[in-house]
N, C-alpha and C positions, 0 to 999 in steps of 0.2 A: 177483144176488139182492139185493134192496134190503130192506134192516134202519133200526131206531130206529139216533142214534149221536147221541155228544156231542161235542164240540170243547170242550176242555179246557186249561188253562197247562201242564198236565204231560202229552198227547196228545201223541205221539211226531208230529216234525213240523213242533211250532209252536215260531216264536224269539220269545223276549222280547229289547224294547227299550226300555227307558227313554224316557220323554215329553224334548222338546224344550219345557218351558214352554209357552207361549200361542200353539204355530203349530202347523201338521195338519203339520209336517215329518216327524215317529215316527210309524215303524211301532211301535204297543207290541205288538201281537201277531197275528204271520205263522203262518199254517197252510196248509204249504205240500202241497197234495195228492198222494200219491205215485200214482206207476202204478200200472194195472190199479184205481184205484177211483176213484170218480164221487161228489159230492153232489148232493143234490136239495133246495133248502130250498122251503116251501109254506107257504099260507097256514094260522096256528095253531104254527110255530114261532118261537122266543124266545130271547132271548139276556139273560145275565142278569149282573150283574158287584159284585165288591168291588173298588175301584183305592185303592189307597193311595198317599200321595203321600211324598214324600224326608223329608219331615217326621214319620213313623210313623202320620200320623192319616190318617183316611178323606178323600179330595180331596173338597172341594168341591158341593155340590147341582147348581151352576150349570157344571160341567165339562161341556163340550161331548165326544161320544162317535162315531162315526161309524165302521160296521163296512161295508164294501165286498169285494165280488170283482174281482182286478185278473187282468188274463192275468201272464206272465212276464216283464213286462217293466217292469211296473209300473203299465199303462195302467189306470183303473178301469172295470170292465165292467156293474158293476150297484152301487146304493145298497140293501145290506138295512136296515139304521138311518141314521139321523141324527138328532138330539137331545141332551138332557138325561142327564148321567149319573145324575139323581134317580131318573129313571124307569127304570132295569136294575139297582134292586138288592133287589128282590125276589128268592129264589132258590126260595120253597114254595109262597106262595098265589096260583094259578091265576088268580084275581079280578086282583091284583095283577101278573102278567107282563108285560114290555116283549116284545108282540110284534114279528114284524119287519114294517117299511114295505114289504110287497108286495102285489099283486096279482094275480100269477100265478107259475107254479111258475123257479124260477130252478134254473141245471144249473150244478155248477164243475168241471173238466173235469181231468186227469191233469196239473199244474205250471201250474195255477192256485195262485191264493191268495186266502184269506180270510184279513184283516186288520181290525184295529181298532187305529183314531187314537184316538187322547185328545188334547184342546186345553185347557189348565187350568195354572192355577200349584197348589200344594198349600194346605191351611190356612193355612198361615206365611208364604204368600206370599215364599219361600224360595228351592222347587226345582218339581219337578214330582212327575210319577208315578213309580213304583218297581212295575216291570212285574213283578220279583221276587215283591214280596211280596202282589200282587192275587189274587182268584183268577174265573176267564170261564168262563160256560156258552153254549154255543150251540146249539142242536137241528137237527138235521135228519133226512137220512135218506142211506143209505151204500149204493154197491153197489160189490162188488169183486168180481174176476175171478180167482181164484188159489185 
């Protein structure tokens, strides 16, 4: 049965990782699909984020953001974003959503993972992100077996 659902920082599932400064090496946040359930993301879902950086301030306008589905192993299987962290931090006004870059219905599968890079230094040009203290909305849709 396929329902609304969110993927969330505190969504049982997902690990937080701290940013690697200015490389796509961090995973900042793995949501790692458990058995027996399926996503479906479609066109009119969004992903939406606050990323804070080591420096307690908001990262950056110009922090690069990039949310993918990789299989198990780490290969990526599809691009739902890439862009501007400017543009996902909307979290109400509809008008205003960073939808995601597709075009047709995308599936992630039982030990799949949806992840989001962050590539950015912080304000201070410091440190990086502080996966901790962000907070990521992502929309789709959820079917599980159990």
């Amino acid at each position: 049965m396929w329902e609304r659902f969110e993927i969330k920082r505190t969504t049982a599932g997902v690990t937080e990782m701290d940013g690697l400064a200015d490389t796509w090496g961090s995973l900042t946040y793995d949501f790692l699909l458990p058995v027996n359930q399926r996503l479906r993301f479609k066109k009119g879902d969004y992903v939406a984020a606050t990323l804070i950086g080591d420096d307690a301030a908001a990262m950056p306008d110009s922090t690069l953001v990039r949310l993918v589905v990789t299989d198990n192993a780490g290969k990526v299987k599809h691009v739902l974003f890439n862009g501007l962290y400017a543009r996902m931090q909307d979290f109400r006004d509809v008008e205003a959503r960073c939808y995601l870059q597709i075009d047709r219905e995308i599936y992630v599968e039982a030990g799949e993972h949806v992840v989001m890079l962050v590539n950015g230094l912080d304000a201070a040009a410091t440190g990086d992100v502080d996966a901790s203290a962000g907070t990521i909305k992502i929309s789709c849709d959820r079917w599980h077996n159990y």
